[in-house]
N, C-alpha and C positions, 0 to 999 in steps of 0.2 A: 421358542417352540419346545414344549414338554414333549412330546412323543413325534420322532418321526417319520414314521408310517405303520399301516395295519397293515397286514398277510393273510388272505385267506388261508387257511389250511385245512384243507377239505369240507366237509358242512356245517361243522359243527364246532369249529377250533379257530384260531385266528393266533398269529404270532405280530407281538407289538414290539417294534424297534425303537430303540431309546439311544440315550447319547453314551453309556459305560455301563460299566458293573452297580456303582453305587445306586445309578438310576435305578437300575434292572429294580435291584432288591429293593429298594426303597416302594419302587410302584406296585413288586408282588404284592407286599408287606400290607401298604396301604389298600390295594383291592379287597386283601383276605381280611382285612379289618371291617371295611365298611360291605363286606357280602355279597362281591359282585358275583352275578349267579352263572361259577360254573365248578365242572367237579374236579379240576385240576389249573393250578394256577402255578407256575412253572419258570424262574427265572432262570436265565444263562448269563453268559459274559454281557452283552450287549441287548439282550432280549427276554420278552418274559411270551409263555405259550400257556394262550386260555383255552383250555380242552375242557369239550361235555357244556359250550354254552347253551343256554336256555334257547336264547335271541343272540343273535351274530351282530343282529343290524343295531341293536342297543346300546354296544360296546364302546362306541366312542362317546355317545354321551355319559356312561355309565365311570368313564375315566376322566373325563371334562373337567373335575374339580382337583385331580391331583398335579401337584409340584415340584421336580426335583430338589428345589431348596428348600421344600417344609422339612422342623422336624425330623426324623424316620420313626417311624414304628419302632418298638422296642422288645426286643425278642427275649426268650428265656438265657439265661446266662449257663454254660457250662464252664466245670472246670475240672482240665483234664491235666493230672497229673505226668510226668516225663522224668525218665531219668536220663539224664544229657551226656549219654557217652556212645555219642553217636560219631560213626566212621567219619563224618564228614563235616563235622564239627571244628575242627583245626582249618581246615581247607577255608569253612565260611568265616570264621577267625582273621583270616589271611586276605580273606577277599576284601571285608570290612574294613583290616587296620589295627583291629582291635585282640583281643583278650579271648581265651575261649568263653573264661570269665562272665567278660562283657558279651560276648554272643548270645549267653542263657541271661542274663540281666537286659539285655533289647528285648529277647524273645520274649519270655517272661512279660514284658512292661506295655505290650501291646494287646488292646483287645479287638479279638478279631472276629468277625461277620461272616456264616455260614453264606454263601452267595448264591452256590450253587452245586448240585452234588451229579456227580458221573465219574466214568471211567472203572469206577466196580462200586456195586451196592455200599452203600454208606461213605462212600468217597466223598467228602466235603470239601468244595474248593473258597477255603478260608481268606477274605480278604482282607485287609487294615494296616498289611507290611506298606513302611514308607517307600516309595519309589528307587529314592538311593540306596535300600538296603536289599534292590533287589540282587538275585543271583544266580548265574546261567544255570545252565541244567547240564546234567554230566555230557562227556564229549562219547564216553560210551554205557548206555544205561547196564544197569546188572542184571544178570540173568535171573534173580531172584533176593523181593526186600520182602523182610519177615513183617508179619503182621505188627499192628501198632507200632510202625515207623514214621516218627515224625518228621518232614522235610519240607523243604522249600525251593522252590523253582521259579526264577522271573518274580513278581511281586506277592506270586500264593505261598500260602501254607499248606499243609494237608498232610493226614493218616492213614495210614492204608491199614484197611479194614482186613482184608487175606493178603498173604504170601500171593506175588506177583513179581513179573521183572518191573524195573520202574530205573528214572533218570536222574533223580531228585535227590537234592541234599540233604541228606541224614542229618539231623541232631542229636537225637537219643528216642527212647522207644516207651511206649505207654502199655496199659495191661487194661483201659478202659474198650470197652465193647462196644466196636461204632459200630455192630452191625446184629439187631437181635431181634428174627423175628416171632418170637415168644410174647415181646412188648408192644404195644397199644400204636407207638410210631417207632419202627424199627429203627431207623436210622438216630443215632446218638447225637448227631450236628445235622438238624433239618435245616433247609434253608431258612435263614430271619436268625439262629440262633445265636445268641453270643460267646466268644470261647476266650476260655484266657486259659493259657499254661499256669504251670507251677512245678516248679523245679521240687523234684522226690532229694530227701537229706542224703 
């Protein structure tokens, strides 16, 4: 079973439950591909929300052809620069086993998948951290992470586009603009997007 159930949501929107994250994005990705007609196409953890559909009642067969195991769609590649001297960097060092070193050489060596963005405009919750490297979240969040903070929580990543409290492990900190509404798609990591770090000299 590819998809396990549809949601109305309200007349004109329907929220489709799938089996994880990979799903999610994989079926936003492919819908937005093949043009299925609506004006927001919306993944989350576990679900993706078609708002503004044309036809409600079309929607299953309009999904009928996709796969969790095709392929994925293949999204724009971003690459956002970091300089790794983040507070909490030792700490995820320590948690790993490894090197601070090795921390920014994992980071660094994975590419990761916009999935889903919330919790403040341009907030991207980055997937493609392996399982075992995931890492609790602080026991008490801080009253305030300065913008372009990169960290990781459980098995995401993500940047925080403004100054916010937040719970998340710091690595080090970036000066790219995940949030600009001047540009054509404000958000820097739209969902589908591909991200790779790179460690600043």
């Amino acid at each position: 079973m590819t998809i396990e159930r549809i949601i109305p949501v309200g007349a004109h929107a329907r929220l489709v439950e799938v089996a994880d994250t990979r799903a999610a994005v994989s079926l936003a990705l492919w819908a937005r591909e093949r043009g299925v007609q609506a004006t927001e196409i919306v993944p989350g953890a576990a679900t993706v929300l078609f708002d503004g559909l044309t036809a409600v009642t079309d929607l299953p067969d309009a999904l009928a052809g996709w796969r969790p195991d095709a392929p994925p769609a293949r999204g724009r590649v971003v690459v956002v620069a970091v300089a790794y001297d983040g507070p909490d960097l030792a700490a995820v060092a320590d948690l790993w086993g490894v090197s601070s070193a090795e921390v920014v050489r994992r980071h660094t060596s994975v590419e990761f998948t916009s999935a889903f963005c919330g919790f403040a405009p341009g907030f991207a919750y980055l997937a493609g951290l392996p399982p075992e490297w995931a890492v609790p979240r602080l026991d008490q969040p801080r009253p305030r992470v300065e913008p372009g903070s990169v960290g990781l929580a459980d098995a995401w990543c993500g940047v925080y586009p403004t100054a916010s409290p937040g719970g998340w492990r710091l690595l080090g900190r970036t000066e790219a603009p995940l949030w600009d509404l001047a540009r054509d798609e404000p958000a820097l990591l739209p969902p589908g997007a591909r991200v790779r770090f790179e460690a600043l000299p």
